[in-house]
N, C-alpha and C positions, 0 to 999 in steps of 0.2 A: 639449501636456503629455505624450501619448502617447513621443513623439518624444525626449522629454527625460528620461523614466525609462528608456526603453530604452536612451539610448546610456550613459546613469549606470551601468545594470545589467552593461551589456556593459564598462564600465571598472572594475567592481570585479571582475568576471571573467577579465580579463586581470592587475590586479594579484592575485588571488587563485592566476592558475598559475604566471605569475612566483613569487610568495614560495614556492610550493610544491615548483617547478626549484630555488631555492634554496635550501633545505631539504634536498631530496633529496642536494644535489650535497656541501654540509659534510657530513650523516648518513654517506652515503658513503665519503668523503674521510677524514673522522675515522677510521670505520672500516679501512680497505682500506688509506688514502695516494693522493694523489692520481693518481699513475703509475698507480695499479691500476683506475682508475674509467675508466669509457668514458662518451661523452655519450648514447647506448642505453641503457647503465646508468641512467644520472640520468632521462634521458624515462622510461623504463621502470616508474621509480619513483614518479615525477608522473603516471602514467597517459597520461601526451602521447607523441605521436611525435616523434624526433628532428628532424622538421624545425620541431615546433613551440617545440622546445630552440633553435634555430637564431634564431625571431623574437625571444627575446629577451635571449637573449648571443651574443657573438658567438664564447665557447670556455668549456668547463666553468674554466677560473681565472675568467672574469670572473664566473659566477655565484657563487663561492668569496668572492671580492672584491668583493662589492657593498654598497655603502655604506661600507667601509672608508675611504675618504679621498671624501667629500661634495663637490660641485661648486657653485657661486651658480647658480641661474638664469640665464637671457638677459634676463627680465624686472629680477631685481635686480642682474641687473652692470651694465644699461643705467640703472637708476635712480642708482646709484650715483656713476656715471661724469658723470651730470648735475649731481651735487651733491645729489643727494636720499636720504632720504625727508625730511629733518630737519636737514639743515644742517651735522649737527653730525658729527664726522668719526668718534669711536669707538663714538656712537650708530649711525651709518649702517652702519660694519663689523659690531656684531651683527646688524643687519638685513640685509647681503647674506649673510655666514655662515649664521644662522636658515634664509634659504634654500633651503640647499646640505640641511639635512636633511628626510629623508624625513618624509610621515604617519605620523600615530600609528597606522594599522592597519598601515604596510607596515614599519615599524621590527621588527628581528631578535628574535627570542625569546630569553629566557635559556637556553636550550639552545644557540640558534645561537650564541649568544656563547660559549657555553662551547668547541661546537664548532670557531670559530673564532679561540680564543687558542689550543686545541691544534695547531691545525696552520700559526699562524705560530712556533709555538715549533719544532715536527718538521719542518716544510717549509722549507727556509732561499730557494729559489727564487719562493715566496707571500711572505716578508719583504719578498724586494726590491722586489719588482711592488708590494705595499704601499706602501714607502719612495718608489717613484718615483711613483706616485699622487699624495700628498703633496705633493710637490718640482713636480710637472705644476700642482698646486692653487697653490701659493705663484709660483709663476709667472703663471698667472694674475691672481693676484690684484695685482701688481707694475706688470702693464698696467694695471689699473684705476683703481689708486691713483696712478697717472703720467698716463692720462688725466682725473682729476680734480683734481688739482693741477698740471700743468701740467709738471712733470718729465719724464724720459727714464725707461723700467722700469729701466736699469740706475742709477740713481741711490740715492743712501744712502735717503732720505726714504720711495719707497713699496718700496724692498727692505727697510726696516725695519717700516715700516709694516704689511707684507704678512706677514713675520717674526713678528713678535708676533700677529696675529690667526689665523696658521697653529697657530701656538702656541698659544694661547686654545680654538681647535678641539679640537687633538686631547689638550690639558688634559681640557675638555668631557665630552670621548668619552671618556676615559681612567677619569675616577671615574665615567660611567653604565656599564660595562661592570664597573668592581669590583663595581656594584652588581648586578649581572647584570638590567639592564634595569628592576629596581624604581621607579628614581628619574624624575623628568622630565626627559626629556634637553634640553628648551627651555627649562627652568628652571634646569639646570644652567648652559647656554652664557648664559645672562641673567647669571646672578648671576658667571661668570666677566669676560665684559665690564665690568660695574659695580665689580669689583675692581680690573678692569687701570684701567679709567678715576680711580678713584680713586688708584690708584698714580701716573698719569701726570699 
């Protein structure tokens, strides 16, 4: 049991410097502009050394950009692609999406958000890196959707498929950031799903 609260302990420690690198690096950024920030800067900030900046981005943009555009799991792309959890195709898409979002403790603060629509508005180089996130996700998601129904990724069926659920995401995302974090963002992606489903 011993064994089991400690490494618990030591994983909320690792996401507690993480979110904190994160932090540091928008607080920053927002301020300064990202050209003007150093990754010494951000460690500096977070009380860590740069090499512990290092374990867990791999450049102050990715700390900038994190969670921006949400990834499935290994675990639910794999379920997916089986034809699981449920059978059912656009019940299964919120559950690999669902996914792709973080805990509710490591999810951004209404600050960070704030922080981070200002500087995809002033950074137009964070836009793209953004946009192409996105575009890497719905890719993604294309394979999936061609592995589970039996199509080619380049095919109309999981390029649309993939299309609309990429769409449903950052819909999702898009009204829990109006709301500056207030809302549940699993509640939100639910009740999006349940609409696209009933549309379709």
């Amino acid at each position: 049991m011993g064994d089991v609260d400690a490494m618990g302990l030591r994983e909320r420690k690792k996401q507690a410097t993480r979110r904190e690198l994160r932090r540091a690096a928008l607080r920053l950024a927002a301020e300064h502009g990202v050209e003007s920030v150093t990754v010494d800067e951000i460690a500096a900030a977070a009380n860590v050394s740069p090499r512990t900046f290092f374990n867990y981005f791999r450049s102050k943009e990715d700390a900038l950009l994190e969670f921006a555009a949400p990834r499935p799991t290994p675990e639910a792309r794999a379920s997916f692609r089986g034809g699981g959890p449920t059978g059912v195709l656009v019940e299964d898409l919120r559950v690999y999406v669902a996914s792709a979002l973080p805990d509710e403790e490591a999810l951004p603060l209404a600050e960070e958000i704030r922080w981070r629509k200002c500087l995809l508005t002033r950074e137009p180089q964070l836009a793209k890196r953004f946009m192409s996130a996105f575009q890497a996700t719905e890719s993604e998601m294309a394979e999936d959707v061609a592995a589970r129904t039996g199509d080619t990724p380049d095919d109309v069926r999981p390029q649309l498929t993939a299309a609309l659920a990429t769409a449903a995401m950052r819909f999702a995302m898009r009204r829990w950031v109006q709301s500056e974090g207030r809302d549940d963002l699993r509640a939100i992606l639910s009740g999006t799903f349940e609409a696209l489903k009933r549309g379709l």
